[in-house]
C-alpha positions in Angstrom: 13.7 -6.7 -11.9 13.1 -7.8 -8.2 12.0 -4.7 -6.0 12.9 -4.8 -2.5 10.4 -3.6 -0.3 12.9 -2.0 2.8 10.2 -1.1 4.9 8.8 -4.5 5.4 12.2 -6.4 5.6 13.2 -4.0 8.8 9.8 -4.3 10.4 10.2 -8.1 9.8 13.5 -8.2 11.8 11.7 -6.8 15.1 8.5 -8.0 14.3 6.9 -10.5 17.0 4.7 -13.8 16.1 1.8 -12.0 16.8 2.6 -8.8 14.7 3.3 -11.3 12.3 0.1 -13.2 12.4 -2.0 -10.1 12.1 -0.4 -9.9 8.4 -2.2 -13.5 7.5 0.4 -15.0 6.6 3.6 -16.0 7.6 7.5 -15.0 8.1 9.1 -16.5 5.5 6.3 -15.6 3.0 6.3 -12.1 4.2 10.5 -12.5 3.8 9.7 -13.4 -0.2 7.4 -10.5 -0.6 9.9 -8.4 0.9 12.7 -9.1 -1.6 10.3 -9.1 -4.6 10.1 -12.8 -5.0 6.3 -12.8 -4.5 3.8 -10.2 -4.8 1.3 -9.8 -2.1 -2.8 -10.3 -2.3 -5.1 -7.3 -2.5 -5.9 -8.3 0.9 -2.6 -9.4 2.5 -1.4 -6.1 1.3 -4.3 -4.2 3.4 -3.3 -6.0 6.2 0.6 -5.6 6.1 0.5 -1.8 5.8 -2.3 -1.9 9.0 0.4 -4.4 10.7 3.4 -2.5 9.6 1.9 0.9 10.8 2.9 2.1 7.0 6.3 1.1 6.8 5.5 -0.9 3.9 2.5 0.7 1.6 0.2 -0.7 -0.7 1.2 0.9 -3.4 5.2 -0.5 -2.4 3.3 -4.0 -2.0 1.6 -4.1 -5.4 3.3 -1.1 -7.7 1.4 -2.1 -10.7 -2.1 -2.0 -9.7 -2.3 -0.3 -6.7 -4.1 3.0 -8.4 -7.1 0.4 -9.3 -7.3 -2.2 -6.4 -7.2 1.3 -4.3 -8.0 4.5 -6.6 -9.0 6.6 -3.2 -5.6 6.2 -2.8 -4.5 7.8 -6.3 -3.7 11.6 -4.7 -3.3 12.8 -8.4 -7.2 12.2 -9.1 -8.0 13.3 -6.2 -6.2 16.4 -6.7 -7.6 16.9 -10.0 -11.0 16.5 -9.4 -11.1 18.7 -6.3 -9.9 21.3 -8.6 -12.5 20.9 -11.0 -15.1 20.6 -8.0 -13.7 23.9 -7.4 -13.8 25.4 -10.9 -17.5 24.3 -11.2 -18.3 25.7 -7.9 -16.6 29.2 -9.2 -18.9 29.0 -12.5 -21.8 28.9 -11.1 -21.2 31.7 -8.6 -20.6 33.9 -11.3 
């Protein structure tokens, strides 16, 4: 199933050639990654979410390996092992 990526297809609408350049790549392919025709490079990915201030995410851009092309971006490790940081921290108080 084709996921479309809605953030990137209404920043593409307003976008101009410039905004569209800083992607590194160009309108129409940006057009196919937005319907979920083509998935976007580890880098072009980086640099659409920088160009699109967020609107489309890295994680929207590549769904299926996002957690390990980015894991500082995984907020459920990172949540888990601040807890544990914690607990450890609490153990050897005691």
């Amino acid at each position: 199933m084709k996921t479309r990526i809605e953030g990137l297809l209404v920043w593409l609408k307003s976008a101009t050639d410039q905004q569209v350049a800083d992607t590194g790549t160009t309108r129409p392919y940006l057009r196919l990654i937005g319907y979920g025709h083509k998935t976007a490079s580890v880098g072009t990915a980086a640099l659409i979410e920088k160009a699109t201030n967020g609107a489309a995410t890295r994680q929207q851009l590549r769904p299926d390996d996002w957690h390990v092309m980015w894991p500082e971006l995984d907020c459920s490790q990172a949540s888990s092992g601040s807890q544990s940081t914690q607990a450890n921290s609490s153990e050897a108080a005691s």
